[in-house]
C-alpha positions in Angstrom: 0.0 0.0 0.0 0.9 3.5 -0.6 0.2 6.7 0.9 -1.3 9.0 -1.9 -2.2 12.8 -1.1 -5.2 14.8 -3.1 -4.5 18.6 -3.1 -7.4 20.3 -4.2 -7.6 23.5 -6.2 -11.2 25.4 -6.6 -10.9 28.7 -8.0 -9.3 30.1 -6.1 -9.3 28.0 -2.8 -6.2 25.6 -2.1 -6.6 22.6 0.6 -3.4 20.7 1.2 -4.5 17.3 2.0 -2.2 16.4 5.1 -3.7 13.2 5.9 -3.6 11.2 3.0 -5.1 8.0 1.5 -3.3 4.3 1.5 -3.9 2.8 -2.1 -3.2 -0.1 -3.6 -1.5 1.8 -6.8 -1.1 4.5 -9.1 -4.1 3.1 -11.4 -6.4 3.6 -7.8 -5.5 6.7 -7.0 -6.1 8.5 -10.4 -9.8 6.5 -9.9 -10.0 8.2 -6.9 -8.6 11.6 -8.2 -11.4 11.5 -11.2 -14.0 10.2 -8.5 -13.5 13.1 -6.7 -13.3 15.3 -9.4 -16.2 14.5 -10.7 -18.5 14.4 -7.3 -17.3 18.2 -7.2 -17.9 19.5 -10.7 -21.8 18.2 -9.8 -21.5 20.6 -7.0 -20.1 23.3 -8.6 -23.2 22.7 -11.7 -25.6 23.5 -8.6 -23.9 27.2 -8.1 -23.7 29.4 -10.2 -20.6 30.1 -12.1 -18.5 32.7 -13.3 -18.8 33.9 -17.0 -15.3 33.0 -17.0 -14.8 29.6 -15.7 -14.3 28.3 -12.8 -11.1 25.9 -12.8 -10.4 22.9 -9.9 -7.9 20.3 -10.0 -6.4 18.1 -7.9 -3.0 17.2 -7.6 -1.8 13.8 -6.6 1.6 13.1 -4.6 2.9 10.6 -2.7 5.8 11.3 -0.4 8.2 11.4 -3.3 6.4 14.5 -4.6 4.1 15.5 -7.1 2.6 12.4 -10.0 -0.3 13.7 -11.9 -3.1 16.4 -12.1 -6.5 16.0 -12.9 -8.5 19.6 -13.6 -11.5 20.8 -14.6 -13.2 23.6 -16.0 -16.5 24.6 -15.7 -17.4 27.5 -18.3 -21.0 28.4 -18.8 -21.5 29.8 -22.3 -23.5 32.9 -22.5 -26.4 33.1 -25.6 
C-alpha cells in the first residue's frame, strides 16, 4: 500500500491534504482523483458560475512528490 495525497484546487481555494489516502497503486489513485473530481464539478453545476470559468484540479503526490493532475473547468457559455 501506498500513501497517496489529493491537493485540491477550486478557484481560487487551495486545501493541502495532510492526511492522506493508502492505495493499492497509481491506477487507484487516479480512480479516486477523477471520483473526486467529478463528485465536485456536480456541485459546482448547482452554483452558479463565473462567466469566465471556474477551474479545480487536484493534484496527486505521494511522499516522493508531485505524480499527476487532474482539472476541470466549468465555463458556462452565454447566448
Amino acid at each position: 500500500m501506498v500513501r497517496y495525497y489529493f491537493d485540491l484546487q477550486d478557484g481560487d481555494t487551495f486545501v493541502r491534504d495532510e492526511e492522506g489516502t493508502e492505495l493499492l497503486d497509481i491506477a487507484e489513485a487516479q480512480i479516486e482523483a477523477a471520483d473526486f473530481l467529478a463528485d465536485m464539478a456536480k456541485d459546482l453545476s448547482m452554483r452558479s458560475p463565473s462567466p469566465s470559468g471556474h477551474p479545480m484540479s487536484i493534484e496527486v503526490r505521494d511522499p516522493d512528490g508531485p505524480l499527476f493532475l487532474v482539472s476541470y473547468v466549468f465555463l458556462r457559455r452565454t447566448q
